[in-house]
Backbone as CSV, one residue per row, in Angstrom:
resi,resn,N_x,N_y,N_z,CA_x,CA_y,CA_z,C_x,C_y,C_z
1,UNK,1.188,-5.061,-18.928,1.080,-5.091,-17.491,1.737,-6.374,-16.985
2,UNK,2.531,-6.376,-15.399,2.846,-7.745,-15.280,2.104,-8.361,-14.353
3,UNK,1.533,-9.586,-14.413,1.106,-10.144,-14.092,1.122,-9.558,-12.510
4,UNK,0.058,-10.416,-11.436,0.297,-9.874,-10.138,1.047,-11.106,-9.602
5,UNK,2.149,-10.907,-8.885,3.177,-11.561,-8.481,3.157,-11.206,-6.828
6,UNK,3.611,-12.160,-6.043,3.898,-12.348,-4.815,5.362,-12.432,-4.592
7,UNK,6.177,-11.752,-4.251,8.099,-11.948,-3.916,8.286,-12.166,-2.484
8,UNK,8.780,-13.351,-2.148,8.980,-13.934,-1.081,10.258,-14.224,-0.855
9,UNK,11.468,-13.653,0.527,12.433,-14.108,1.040,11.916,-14.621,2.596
10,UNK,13.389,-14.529,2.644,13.421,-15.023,4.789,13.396,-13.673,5.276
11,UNK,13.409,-12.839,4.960,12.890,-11.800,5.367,11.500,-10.938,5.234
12,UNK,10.948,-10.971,4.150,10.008,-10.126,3.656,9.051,-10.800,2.414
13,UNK,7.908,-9.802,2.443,6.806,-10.662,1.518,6.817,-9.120,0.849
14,UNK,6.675,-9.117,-0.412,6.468,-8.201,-1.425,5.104,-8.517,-2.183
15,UNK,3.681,-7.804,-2.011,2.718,-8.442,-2.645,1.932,-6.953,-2.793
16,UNK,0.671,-7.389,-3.384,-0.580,-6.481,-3.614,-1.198,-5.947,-2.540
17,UNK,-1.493,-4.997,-2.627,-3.029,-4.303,-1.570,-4.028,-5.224,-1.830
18,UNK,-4.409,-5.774,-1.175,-5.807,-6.586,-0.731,-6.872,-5.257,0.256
19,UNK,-8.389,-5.843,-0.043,-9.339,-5.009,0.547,-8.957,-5.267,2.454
20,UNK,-8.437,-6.399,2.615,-8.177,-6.648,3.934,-7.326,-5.347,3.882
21,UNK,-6.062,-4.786,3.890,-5.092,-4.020,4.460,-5.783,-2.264,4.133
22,UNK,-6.987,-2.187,3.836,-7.685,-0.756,3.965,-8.093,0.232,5.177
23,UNK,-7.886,-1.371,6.541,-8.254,-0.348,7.719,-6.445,0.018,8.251
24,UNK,-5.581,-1.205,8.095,-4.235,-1.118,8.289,-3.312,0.638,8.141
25,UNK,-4.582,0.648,6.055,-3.435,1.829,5.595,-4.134,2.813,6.493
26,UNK,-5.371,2.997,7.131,-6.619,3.941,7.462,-5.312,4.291,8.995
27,UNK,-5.009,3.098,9.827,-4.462,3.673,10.928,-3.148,3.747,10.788
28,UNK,-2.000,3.227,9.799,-0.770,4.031,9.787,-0.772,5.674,9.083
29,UNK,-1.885,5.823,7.915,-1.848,6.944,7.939,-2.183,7.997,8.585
30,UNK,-3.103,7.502,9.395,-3.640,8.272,10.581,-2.595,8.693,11.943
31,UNK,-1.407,8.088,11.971,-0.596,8.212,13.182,0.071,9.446,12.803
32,UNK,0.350,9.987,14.262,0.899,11.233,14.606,1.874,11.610,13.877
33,UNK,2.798,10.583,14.121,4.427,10.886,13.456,4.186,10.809,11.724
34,UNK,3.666,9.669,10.901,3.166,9.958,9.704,2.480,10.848,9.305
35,UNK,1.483,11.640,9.888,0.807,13.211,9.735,1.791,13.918,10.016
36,UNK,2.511,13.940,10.587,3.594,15.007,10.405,4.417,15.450,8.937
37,UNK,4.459,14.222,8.866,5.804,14.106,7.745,5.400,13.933,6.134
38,UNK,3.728,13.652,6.161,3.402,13.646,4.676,1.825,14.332,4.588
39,UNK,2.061,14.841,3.101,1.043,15.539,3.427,-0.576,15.004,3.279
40,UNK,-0.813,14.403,4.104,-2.090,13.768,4.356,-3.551,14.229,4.454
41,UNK,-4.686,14.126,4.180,-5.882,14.972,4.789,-5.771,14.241,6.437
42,UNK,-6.138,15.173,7.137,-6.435,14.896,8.711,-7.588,15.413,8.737
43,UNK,-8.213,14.791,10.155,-7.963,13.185,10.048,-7.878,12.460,8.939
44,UNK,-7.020,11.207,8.823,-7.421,10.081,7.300,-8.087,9.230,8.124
45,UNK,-9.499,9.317,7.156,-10.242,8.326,7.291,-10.086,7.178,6.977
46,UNK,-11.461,6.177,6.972,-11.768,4.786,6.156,-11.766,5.233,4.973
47,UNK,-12.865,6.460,4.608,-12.832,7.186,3.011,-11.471,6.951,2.217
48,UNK,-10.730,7.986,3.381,-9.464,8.154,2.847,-8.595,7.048,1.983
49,UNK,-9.020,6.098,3.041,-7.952,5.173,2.564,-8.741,4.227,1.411
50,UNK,-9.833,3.998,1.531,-10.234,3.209,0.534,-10.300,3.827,-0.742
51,UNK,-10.478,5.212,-1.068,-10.265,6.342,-2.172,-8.879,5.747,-3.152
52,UNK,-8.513,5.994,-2.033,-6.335,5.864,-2.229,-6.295,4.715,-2.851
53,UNK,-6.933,3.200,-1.800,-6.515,1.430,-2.650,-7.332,1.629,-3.816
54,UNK,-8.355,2.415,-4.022,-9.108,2.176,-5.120,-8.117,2.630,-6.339
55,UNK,-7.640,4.105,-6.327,-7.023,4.575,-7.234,-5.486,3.301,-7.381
56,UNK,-4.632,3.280,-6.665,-3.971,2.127,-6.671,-3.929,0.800,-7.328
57,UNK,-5.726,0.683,-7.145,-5.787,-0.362,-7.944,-6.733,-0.324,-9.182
58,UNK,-6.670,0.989,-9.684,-7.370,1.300,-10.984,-5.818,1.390,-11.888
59,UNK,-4.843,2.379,-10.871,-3.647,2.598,-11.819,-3.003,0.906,-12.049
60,UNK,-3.101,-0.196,-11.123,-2.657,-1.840,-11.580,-3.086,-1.798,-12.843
61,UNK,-4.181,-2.096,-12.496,-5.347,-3.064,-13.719,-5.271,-1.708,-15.060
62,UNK,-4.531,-0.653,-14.961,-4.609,0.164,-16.319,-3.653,-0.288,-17.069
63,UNK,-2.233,-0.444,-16.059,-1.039,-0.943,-16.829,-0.407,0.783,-16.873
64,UNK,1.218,0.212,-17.410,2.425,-0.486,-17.070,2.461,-1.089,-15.649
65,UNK,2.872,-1.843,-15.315,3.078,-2.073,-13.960,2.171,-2.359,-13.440
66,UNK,3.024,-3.183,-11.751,1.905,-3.019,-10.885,2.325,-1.633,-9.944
67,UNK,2.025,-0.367,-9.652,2.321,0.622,-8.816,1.927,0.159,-7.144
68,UNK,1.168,-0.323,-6.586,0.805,-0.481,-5.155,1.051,-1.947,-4.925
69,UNK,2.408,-1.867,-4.019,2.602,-3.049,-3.186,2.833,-2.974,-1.660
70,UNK,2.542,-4.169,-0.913,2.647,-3.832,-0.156,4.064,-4.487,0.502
71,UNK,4.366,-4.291,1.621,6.093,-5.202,1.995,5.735,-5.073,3.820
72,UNK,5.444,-6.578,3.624,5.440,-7.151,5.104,6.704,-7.633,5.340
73,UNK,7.016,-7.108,6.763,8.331,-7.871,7.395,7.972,-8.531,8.434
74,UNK,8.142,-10.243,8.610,7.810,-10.425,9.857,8.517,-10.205,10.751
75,UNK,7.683,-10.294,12.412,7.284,-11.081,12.670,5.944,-10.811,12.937
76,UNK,5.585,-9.574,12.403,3.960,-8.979,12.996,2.995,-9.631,11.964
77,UNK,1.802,-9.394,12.181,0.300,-9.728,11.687,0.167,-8.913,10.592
78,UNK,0.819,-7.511,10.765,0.190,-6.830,10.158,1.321,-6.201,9.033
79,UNK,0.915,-5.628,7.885,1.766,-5.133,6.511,2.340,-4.210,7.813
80,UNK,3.700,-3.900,6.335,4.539,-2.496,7.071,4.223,-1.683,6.013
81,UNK,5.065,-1.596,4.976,5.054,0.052,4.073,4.560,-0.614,2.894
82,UNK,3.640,0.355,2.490,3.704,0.245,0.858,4.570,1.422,0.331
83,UNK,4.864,0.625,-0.761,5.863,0.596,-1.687,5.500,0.885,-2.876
84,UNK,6.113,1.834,-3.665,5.367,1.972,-5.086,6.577,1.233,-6.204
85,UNK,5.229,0.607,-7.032,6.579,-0.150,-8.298,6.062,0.374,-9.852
86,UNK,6.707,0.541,-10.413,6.036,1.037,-11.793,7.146,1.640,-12.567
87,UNK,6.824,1.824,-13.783,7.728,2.094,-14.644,8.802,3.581,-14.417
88,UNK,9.994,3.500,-14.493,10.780,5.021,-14.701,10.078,5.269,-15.394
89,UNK,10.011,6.833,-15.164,9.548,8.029,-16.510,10.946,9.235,-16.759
């Protein structure tokens, strides 16, 4: 497994799901245009989303990889997309 790492430019922060960003993923997955386009339970809950970081962060701590990152761009407060990282198969 690799270690958990933080990747930092002048643009962007590449890091982990923290329990902080669980209500974040709760309301981007919850938006209109994202229910459209993936296939989500609707409504996504708090459940929802904490289900999801949990599994995320059972598949980290199992290894290869870390699979759930997240990628903030500033200039907002808040994460933008997670990102999945993990081994080709």
């Amino acid at each position: 497994m690799f270690p958990e790492t933080v990747l930092n430019t002048e643009r962007l922060t590449l890091r982990a799901f923290t329990d902080a960003d669980i209500e974040d993923t709760r309301a981007s997955c919850g938006d209109a245009l994202t229910q459209r386009r993936l296939p989500l339970p609707r409504p996504y809950t708090l459940d929802d989303a904490t289900a999801w970081f949990t599994g995320v962060e059972e598949d980290r701590l199992a290894g290869p990889g870390e699979r759930g990152r997240l990628l903030d761009i500033p200039p907002g407060p808040r994460p933008r997309d997670p990102v999945g990282v993990g081994p080709v198969r």
